[in-house]
C-alpha positions as CSV (number, residue, x, y, z in Angstrom):
1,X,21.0,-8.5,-2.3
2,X,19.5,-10.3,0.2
3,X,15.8,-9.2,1.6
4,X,15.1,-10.7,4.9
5,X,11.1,-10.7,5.8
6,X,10.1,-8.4,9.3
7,X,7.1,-9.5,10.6
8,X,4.2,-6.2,11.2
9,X,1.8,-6.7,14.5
10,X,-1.0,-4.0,14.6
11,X,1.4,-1.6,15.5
12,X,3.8,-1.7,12.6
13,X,7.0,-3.5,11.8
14,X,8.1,-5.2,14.4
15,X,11.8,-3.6,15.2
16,X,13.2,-6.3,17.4
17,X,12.4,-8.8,14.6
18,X,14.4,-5.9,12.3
19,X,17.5,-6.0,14.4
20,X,17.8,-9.6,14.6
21,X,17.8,-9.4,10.5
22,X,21.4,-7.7,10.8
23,X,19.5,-5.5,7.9
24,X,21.3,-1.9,7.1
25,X,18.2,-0.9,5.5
26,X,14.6,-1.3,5.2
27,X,11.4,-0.4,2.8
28,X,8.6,0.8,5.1
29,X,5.1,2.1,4.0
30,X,4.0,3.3,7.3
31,X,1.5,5.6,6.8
32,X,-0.4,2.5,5.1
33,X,1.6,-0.8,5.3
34,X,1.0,-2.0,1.8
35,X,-1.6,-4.7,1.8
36,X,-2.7,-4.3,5.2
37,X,-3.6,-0.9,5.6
38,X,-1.7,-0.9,9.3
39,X,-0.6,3.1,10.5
40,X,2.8,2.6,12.3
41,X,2.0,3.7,15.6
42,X,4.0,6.5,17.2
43,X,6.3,4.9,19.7
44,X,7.1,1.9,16.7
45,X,8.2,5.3,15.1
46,X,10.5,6.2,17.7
47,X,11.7,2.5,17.9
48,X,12.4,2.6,14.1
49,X,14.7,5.9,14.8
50,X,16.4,4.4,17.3
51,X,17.2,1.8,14.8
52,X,18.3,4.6,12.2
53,X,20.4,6.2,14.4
54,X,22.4,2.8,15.0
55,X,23.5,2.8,11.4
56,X,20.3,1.8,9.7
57,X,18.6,3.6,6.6
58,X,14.9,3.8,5.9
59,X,13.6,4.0,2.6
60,X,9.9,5.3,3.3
61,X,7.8,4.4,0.3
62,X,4.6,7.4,0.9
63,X,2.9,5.2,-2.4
64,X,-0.9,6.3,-1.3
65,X,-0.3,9.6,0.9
66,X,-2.9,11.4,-0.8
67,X,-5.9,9.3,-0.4
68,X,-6.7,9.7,3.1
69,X,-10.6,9.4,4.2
70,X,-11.4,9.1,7.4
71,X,-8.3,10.4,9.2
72,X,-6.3,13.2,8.7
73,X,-3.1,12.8,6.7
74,X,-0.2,10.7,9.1
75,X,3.2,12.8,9.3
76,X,5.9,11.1,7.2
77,X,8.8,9.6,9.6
78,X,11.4,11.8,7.3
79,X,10.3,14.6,9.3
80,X,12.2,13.1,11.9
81,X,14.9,11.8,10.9
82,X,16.5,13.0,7.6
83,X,20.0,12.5,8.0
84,X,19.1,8.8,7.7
85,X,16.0,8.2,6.1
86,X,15.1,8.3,1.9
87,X,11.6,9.3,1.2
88,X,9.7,8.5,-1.8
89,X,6.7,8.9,-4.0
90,X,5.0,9.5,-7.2
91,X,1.9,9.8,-9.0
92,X,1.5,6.6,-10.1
93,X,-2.0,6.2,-7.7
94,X,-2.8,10.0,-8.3
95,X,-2.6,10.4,-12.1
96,X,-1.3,7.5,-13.9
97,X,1.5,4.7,-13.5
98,X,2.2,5.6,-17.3
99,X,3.7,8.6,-16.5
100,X,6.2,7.2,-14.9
101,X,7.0,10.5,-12.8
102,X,8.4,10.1,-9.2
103,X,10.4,11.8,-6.6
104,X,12.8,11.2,-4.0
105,X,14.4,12.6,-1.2
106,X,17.6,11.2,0.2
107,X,19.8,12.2,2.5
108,X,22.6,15.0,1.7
109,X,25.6,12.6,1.5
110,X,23.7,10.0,-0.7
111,X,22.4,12.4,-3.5
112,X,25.4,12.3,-5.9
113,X,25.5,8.6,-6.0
114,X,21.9,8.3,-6.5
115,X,22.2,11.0,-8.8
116,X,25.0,9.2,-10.9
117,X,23.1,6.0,-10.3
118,X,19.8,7.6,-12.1
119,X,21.4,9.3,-14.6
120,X,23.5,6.2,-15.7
121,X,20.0,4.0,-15.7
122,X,18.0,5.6,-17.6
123,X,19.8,8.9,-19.1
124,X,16.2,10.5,-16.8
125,X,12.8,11.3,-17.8
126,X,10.8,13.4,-20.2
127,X,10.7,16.8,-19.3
128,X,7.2,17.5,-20.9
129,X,5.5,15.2,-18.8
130,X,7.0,16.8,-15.8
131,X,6.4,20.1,-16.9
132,X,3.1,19.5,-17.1
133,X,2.5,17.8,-13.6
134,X,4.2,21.3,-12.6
135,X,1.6,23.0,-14.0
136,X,-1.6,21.4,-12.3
137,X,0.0,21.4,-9.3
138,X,0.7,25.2,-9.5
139,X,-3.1,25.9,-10.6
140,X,-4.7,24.2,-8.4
141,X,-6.0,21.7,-10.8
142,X,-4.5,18.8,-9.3
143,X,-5.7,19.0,-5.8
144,X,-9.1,19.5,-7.3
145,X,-9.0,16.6,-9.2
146,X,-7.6,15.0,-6.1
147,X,-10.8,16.4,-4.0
148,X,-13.2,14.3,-7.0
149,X,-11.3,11.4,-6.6
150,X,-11.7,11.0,-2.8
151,X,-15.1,11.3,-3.1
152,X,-15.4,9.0,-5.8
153,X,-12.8,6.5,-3.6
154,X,-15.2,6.5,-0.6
155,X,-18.2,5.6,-2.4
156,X,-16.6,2.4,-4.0
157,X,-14.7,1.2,-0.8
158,X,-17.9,1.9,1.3
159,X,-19.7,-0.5,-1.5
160,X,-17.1,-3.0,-1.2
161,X,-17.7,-3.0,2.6
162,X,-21.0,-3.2,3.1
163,X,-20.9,-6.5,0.2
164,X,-17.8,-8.2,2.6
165,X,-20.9,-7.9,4.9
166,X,-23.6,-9.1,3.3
167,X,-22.3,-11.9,1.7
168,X,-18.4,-12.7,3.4
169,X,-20.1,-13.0,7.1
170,X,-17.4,-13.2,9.4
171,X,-14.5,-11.8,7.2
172,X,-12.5,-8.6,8.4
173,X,-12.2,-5.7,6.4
174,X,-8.6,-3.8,7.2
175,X,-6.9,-0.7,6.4
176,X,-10.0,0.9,5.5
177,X,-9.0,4.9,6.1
178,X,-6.8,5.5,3.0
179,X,-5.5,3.6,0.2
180,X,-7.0,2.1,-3.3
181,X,-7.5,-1.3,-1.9
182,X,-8.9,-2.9,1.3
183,X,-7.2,-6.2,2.4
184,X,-10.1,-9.2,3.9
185,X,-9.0,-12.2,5.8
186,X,-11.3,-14.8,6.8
187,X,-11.2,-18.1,8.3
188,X,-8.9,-20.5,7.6
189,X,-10.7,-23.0,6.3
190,X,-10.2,-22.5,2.3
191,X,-6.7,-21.2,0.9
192,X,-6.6,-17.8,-0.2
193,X,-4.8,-18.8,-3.2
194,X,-7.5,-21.7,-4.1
195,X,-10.2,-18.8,-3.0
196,X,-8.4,-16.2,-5.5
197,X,-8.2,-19.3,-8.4
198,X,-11.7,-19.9,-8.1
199,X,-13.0,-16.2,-8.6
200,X,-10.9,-16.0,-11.5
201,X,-12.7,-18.7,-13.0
202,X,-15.8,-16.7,-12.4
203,X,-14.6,-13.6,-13.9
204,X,-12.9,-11.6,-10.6
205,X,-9.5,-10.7,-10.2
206,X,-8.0,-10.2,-6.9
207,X,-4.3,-11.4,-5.1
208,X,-4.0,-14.2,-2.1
209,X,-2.7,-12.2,0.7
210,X,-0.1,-14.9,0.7
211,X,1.3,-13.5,-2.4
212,X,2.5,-10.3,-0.4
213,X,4.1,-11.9,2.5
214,X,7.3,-14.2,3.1
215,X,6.1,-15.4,6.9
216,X,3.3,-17.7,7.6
217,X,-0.3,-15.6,8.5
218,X,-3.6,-15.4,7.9
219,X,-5.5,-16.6,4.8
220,X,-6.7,-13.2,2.9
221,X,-7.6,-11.4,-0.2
222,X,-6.8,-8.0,-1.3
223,X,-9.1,-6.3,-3.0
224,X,-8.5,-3.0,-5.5
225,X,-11.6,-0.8,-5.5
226,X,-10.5,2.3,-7.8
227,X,-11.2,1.3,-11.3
228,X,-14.9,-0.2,-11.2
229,X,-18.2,1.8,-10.3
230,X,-20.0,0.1,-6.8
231,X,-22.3,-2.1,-8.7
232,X,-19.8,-3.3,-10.4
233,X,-17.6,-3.8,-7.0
234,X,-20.8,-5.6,-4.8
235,X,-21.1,-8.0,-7.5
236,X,-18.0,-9.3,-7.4
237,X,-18.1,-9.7,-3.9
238,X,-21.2,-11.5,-4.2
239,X,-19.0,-13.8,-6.8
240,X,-16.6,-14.4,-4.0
241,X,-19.1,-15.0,-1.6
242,X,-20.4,-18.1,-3.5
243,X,-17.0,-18.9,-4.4
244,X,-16.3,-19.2,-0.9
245,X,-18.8,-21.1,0.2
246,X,-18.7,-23.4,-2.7
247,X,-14.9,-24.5,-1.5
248,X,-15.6,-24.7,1.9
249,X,-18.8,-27.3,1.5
250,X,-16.1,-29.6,-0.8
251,X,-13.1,-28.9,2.4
């Protein structure tokens, strides 16, 4: 299977880049392009259709659709286009990756071989754990616990935020509005990969940008914010902050 890179501007994937591939498919996120947080414009969108309609099938990956913040939730393309487009999600960001409880939504004519395909995988899932996300969803539960979390969310990204500030002067924060992670690039000075090694050593843990990407760009960190209360967030910043500056005086 071969997996051809597409380049994404600030608009989205880039769909002249996607022809050229010769691709029959492609894997978008583009409600919030995993790691940089870009929102696939609307006329990108219609430029992906177009491509669909050719022949092409879009797998849309909807991984973080439910932590929105500061805008209000962005359509899903399958809306659109159905006949030609496979939409997918799961709980993993919502619950728990353990669970290991998903959906999908493919078009009519390839359900039976997905079907077959699933079924001759894995033999499917535990039905307990389904039932139970069932449940929650019908009582309300889940939404409220969903309501806690985005509060929760917005105080540790705003933390992270204000410490890129304080002590990364001159790095840019993206993909802000929604999401479990924010992505920061910065000059290009120090590798990200050296930058990443380097907080390691001093006890934080986050991925080069470069590890998410097959075509050359900028030097970058991305950086999880879900698991750890805002103290606990600004001080590793402030880690990476020396960190930095510590590489770029021996550069």
């Amino acid at each position: 299977l071969a997996t051809p890179p597409v380049p994404v501007d600030d608009q989205g994937p880039r769909v002249d880049a996607l022809r050229a591939t010769g691709a029959r498919a492609v894997l978008l996120t583009p409600a919030h392009q995993f790691p940089t947080g870009i929102v696939t414009s609307g006329e990108r969108r219609r430029e992906l259709l177009r491509w669909a309609a050719d022949g092409g099938l879009v797998l849309e990956d909807d991984y973080d659709a439910e932590h929105r913040y500061d805008r209000p939730p962005v359509p899903a393309l399958r809306s659109l286009l159905a006949d030609r487009l496979c939409y997918m999600g799961s709980v993993s960001k919502l619950l728990a990756p353990a669970l290991r409880i998903g959906w999908m939504i493919p078009p009519p004519h390839h359900l039976r071989a997905l079907t077959d395909a699933k079924r001759f995988t894995d033999l499917g899932n535990a039905v307990l754990p389904q039932l139970v996300l069932a449940r929650l969803m019908e009582s309300g539960r889940l939404e409220r616990h969903l309501r806690l979390l985005r509060a929760r969310h917005i105080r540790r990204r705003d933390a992270v935020i204000g410490a890129v500030t304080a002590h990364l002067p001159g790095a840019v924060v993206h993909g802000a509005a929604a999401g479990l992670h924010l992505t920061v690039t910065y000059a290009p000075d120090v590798p990200d990969t050296e930058l990443a090694a380097a907080a390691l050593a001093r006890g934080v843990k986050c991925h080069p940008l470069s590890w998410h990407r097959q075509l050359p760009g900028p030097q970058g960190l991305v950086l999880g914010y879900a698991a750890d209360p805002p103290g606990v967030l600004t001080e590793g910043v402030r880690t990476l902050g020396q960190a930095l500056r510590e590489l770029t005086r021996r550069s």
